[in-house]
Residue, then its C-alpha position, 0 to 999 in steps of 0.5 A: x508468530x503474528x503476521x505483523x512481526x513475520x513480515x518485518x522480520x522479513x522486510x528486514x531479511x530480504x533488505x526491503x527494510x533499510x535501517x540506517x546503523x548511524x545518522x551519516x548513512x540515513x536515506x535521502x527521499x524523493x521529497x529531500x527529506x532525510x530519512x532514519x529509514x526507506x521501504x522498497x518492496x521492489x526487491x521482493x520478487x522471489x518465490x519466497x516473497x511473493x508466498x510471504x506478501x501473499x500470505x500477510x497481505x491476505x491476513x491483514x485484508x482479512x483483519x481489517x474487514x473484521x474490524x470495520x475498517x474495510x467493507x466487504x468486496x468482490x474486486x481488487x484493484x491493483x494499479x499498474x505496475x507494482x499494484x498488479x502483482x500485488x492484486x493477483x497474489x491478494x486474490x489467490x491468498x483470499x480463495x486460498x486463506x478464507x475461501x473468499x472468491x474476488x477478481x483482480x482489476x488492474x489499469x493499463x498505462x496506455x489505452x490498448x489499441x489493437x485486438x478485439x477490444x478495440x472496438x470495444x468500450x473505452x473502459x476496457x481499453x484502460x482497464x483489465x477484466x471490465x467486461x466482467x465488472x457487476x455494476x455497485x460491487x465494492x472494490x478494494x485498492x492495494x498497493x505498497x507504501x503510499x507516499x504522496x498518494x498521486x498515484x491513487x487519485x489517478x487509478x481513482x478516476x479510471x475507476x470511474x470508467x466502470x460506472x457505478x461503484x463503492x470503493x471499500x477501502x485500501x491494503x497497503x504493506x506499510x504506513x509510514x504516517x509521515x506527513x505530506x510536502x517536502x523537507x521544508x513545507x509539512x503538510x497537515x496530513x498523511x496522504x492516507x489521511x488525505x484519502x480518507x478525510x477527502x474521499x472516505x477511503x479508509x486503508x488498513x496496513x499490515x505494519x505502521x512505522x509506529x509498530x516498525x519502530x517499537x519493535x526495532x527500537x532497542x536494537x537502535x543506537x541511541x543516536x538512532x533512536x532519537x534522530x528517528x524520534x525527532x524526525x518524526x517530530x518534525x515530519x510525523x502525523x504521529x509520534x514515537x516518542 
């Protein structure tokens, strides 16, 4: 089975995916929007989730250095707090898939204050495994869904702290290519194309809602269906029509 379809097969299993039965029950986001459908992969915390979200992680990293969109690395980068375990499982599945040997990274929200790197440089106060960092090596980001991409410019500038480096892209689980604002401003673009269009950060996902939706789409009420077309209408950087 592709990974792809495993995973939302999955998703769905575990109730990481939601899919509202009819349009009374559709999900209210954190931006007001009312949405057919909400990803939370704060659920996945089982033993069983986390080989999965290793294993399809791993998979989609990998297609997506085949295919050029991401460059080759020696870091991952997992922003606290979800990012960490994500990182540490996407390091372990790389040395166990491919035999690709990385170093997990990951951002502390408070500079550590005691111990022996307190007297130590500032970075390794705000970052986990700095004192290990090859000054120009390629770090990729990982994270879960991205929505407003806040979150990404902030571990950005503490990545800064590292000196001289090159981000070589982004693993998410889903892209749910919905355009940045609110339930009545919408923005020009995602916030994954925001990154890209702003700092040449490209991401690679292991589903899009595109492929979500054609694949869930004819298990769908037709009122489903088509609010979920018509959401996408209004609030889509891309169509499902």
């Amino acid at each position: 089975m592709d990974y792809r379809r495993e995973f939302l097969d999955f998703l769905r299993k575990k109730n990481a995916l939601k899919i509202a039965s009819d349009p009374s029950s559709f999900f209210q986001l954190k931006s007001g929007r009312v949405s057919p459908s909400f990803i939370s992969l704060g659920s996945l915390t089982d033993g069983e989730s986390l080989i999965t979200l290793k294993k399809c992680y791993s998979q989609a990293t990998l297609e997506g250095v085949e295919q050029g969109v991401l460059q080759d690395f020696a870091y991952v980068f997992g922003p606290a707090y979800k990012g960490i375990t994500l990182g540490a499982l996407l390091c372990e599945g790389l040395q166990e898939y491919a035999d690709k040997s990385t170093s997990l990274l990951y951002d502390r929200k408070e500079e550590k204050s005691h111990g022996e790197v307190s007297q130590g440089r500032s970075v390794e106060k705000i970052i986990v495994g700095a004192e290990n960092f090859v000054s120009t090596s390629g770090i990729l980001l990982v994270d879960d869904v991205v929505t407003t991409g806040q979150a990404k410019y902030e571990a950005l500038e503490k990545i800064r702290l590292l000196g001289e480096h090159r981000i070589a892209g982004m693993v998410v689980a889903v892209d749910r290519q919905e355009l940045l604002g609110d339930a009545q401003q919408v923005g020009q673009y995602s916030a994954i194309q925001a990154l890209e269009r702003e700092l040449g950060i490209r991401t690679f996902a292991i589903l899009t809602m595109q492929e979500i939706f054609s694949l869930v789409q004819d298990s769908l009420s037709k009122a489903v269906r088509q609010a979920w077309i018509a959401y996408y209408e209004r609030y889509g950087a891309v169509q499902l029509g």
